[in-house]
KELO-214725 format. One record per atom (N, C-alpha, C): x, y, z. Coordinates in steps of 0.05 Angstrom, whole numbers, plus 5000, padded with zeros to 4 digits. Layout:
REM residues N
XYZ
...
REM end
This chain:
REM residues 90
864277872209
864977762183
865677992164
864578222169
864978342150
868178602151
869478542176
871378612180
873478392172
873478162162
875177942148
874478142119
872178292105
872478312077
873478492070
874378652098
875378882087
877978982068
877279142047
879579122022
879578862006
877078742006
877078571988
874678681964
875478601933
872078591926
870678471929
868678561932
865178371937
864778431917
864678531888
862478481876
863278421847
863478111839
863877991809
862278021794
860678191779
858878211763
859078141742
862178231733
863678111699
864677881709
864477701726
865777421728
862077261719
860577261735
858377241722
857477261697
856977541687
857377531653
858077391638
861077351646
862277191628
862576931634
861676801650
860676511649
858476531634
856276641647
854176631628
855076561600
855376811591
856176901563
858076681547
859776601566
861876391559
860176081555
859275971575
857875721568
855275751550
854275981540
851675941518
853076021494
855676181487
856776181460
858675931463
859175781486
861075511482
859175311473
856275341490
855075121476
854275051446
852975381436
852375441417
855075351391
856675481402
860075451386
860275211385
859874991395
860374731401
859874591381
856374591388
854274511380
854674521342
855074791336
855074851306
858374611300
860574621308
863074501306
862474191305
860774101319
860073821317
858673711292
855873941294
854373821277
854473861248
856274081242
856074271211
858374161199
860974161220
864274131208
864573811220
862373671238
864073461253
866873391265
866873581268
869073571294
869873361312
871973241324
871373081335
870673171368
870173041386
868873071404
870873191430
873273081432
875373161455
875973581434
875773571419
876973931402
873474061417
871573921407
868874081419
868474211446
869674021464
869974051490
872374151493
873674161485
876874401498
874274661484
873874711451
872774981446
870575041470
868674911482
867174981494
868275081525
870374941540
872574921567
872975171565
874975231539
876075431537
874575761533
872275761518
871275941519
869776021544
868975861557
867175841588
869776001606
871775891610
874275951624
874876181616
875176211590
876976421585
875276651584
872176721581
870576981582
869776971612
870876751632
869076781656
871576961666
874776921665
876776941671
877277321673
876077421637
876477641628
874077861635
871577681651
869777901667
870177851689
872877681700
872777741734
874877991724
876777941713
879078161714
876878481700
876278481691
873578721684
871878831710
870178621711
869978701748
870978771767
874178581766
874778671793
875878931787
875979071773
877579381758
875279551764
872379471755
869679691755
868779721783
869779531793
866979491827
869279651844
867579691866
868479811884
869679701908
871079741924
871979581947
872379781972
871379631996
870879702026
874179812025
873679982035
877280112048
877679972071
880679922075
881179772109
880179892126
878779792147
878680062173
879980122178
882680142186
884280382191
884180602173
883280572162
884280802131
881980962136
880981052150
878681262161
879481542145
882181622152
882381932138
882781892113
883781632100
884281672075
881481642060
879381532070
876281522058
875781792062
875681922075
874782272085
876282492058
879482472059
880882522036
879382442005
879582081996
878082041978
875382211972
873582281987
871182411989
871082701977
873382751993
873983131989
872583212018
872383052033
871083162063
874183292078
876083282068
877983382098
880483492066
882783502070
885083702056
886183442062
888683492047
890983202040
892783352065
893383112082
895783302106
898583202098
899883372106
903283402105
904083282128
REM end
């Protein structure tokens, strides 16, 4: 299995976050829009959709930029290179 992941990322940490983050300021955000401004109910739920979506969206692209990813196996010398274990060859 773990030769299918190779060169992929494994690890969403900012896609996480930002659901989190996204559905407790959508609920919260919601919640105040309904009850303070009365809002109607289809605008509450796009604000809440959209903020869930759109901060889960902006910590996968964050993540997938910070985390790290398995090199292909073939790429053996270029991990050695990356390292500083071997010289860049000609």
């Amino acid at each position: 299995m773990m030769k299918k992941l190779r060169g992929r990322n494994l690890a969403h940490f900012g896609c996480l976050l930002g659901i989190t983050v996204g559905l407790t300021l959508g609920i919260i955000i919601a919640g105040v829009l309904a009850s303070v401004f009365n809002v109607a109910l289809n605008t509450v739920l796009f604000v809440w959709f959209g903020l869930t979506f759109g901060l889960g969206a902006v910590g996968w692209v964050m993540g997938d930029r910070l985390s790290s990813r398995f090199a292909p196996e073939g790429d053996v010398d270029q991990q050695e290179v990356a390292k500083g274990l071997q010289g860049p060859t000609e």
